[in-house]
C-alpha positions as CSV (number, residue, x, y, z in Angstrom):
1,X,0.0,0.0,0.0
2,X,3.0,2.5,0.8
3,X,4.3,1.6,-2.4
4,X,0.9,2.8,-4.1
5,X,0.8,6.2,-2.1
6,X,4.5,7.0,-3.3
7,X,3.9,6.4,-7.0
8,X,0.2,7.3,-7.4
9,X,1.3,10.0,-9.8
10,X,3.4,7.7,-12.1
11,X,1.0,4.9,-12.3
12,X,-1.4,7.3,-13.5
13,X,1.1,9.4,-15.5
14,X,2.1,5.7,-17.2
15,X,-1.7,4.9,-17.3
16,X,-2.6,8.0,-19.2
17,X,0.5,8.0,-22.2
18,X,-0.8,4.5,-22.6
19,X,-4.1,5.0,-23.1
20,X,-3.5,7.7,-25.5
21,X,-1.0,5.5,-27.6
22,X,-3.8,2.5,-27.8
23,X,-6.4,5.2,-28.6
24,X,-4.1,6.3,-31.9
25,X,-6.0,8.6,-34.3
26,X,-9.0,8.4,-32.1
27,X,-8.1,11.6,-30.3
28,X,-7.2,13.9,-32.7
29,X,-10.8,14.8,-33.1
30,X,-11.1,15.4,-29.3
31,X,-7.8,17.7,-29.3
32,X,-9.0,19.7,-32.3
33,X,-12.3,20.4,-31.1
34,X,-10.7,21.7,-27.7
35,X,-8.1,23.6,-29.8
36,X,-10.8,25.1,-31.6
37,X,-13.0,25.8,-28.0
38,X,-9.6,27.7,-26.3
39,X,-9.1,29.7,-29.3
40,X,-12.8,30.8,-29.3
41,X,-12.4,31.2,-25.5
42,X,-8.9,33.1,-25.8
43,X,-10.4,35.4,-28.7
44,X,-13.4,36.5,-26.7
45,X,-11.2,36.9,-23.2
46,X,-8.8,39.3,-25.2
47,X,-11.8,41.4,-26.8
48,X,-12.6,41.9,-22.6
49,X,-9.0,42.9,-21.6
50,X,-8.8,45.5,-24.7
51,X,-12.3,47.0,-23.6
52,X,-11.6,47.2,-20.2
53,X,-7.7,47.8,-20.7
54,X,-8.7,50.9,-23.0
55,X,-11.0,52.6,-20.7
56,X,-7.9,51.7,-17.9
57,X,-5.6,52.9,-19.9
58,X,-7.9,56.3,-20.6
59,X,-8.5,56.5,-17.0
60,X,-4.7,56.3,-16.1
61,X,-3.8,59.1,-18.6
62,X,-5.8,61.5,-17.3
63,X,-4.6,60.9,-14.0
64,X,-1.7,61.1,-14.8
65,X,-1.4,64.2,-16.3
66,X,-3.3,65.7,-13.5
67,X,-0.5,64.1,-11.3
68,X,-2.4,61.7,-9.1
69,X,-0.9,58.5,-10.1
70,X,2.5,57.5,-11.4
71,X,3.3,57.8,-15.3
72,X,5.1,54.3,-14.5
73,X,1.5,52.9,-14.3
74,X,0.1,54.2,-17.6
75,X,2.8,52.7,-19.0
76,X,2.6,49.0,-17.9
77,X,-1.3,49.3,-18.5
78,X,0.3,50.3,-22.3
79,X,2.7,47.6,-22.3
80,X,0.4,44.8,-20.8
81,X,-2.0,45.8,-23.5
82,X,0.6,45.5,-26.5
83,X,1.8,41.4,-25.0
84,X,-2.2,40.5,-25.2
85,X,-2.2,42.4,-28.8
86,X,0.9,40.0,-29.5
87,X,0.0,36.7,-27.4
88,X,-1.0,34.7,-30.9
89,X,2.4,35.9,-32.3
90,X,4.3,34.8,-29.1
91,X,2.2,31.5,-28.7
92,X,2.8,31.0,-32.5
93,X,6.7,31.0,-31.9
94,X,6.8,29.6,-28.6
95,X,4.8,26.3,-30.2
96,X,6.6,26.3,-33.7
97,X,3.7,25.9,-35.7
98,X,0.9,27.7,-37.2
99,X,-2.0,27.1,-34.9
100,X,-2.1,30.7,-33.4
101,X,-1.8,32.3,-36.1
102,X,-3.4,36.3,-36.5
103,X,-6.8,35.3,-38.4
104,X,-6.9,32.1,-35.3
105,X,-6.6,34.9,-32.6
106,X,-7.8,38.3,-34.4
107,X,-4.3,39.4,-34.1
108,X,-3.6,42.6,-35.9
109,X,-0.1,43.3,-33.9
110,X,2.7,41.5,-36.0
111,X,0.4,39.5,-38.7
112,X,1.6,42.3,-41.2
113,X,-2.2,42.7,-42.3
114,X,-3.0,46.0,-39.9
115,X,-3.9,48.8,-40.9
116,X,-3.3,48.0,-44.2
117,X,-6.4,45.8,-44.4
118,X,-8.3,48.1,-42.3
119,X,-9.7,50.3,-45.0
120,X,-10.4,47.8,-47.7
């Protein structure tokens, strides 16, 4: 029994790898539909943080030019805003493929199709 509470984690570690070897092509419908369902879910979280970010980010100017808080915090706000503008292009890199690519995340920061598509 000691032997079982030590290794719980491996056992089920092992038992999980092997299950998903015997299951083969079987789970690739599973893992796109969820890859689908967190970029839906990671599109629609980033349209929050930009919304609530930009009236932050508003907020924090004014203040700051009326000298109530710190210019230091208007400018993480700024910066905070730019990594979520550029998560698809980081996730893209990080993961070497082209899953999170800008059309996947509604990236417009580093896709190279802008403000150049904007108008047309």
């Amino acid at each position: 029994m000691k032997f079982l509470k030590n290794n719980i984690m491996s056992i089920l570690g092992m038992t999980f790898l092997f299950t998903m070897v015997m299951l083969g092509d079987a789970n690739a419908t599973v893992f796109e539909d969820v890859k689908t369902k967190l970029v839906d879910l990671f599109k629609n979280a980033k349209m929050v943080v930009f919304i609530i970010g930009g009236f932050g980010l508003i907020c924090l100017a004014f203040q700051a030019i009326f000298g109530k808080v710190k210019w230091a915090w208007f400018a993480a706000l700024a910066f905070g805003l730019a990594v979520v503008a550029a998560a698809g292009a980081i996730i893209n890199y990080a993961a070497n493929n082209d899953v999170a690519t800008g059309k996947n995340f509604s990236d417009t920061l580093g896709d190279g199709s802008g403000a150049s598509s904007m108008g047309h």
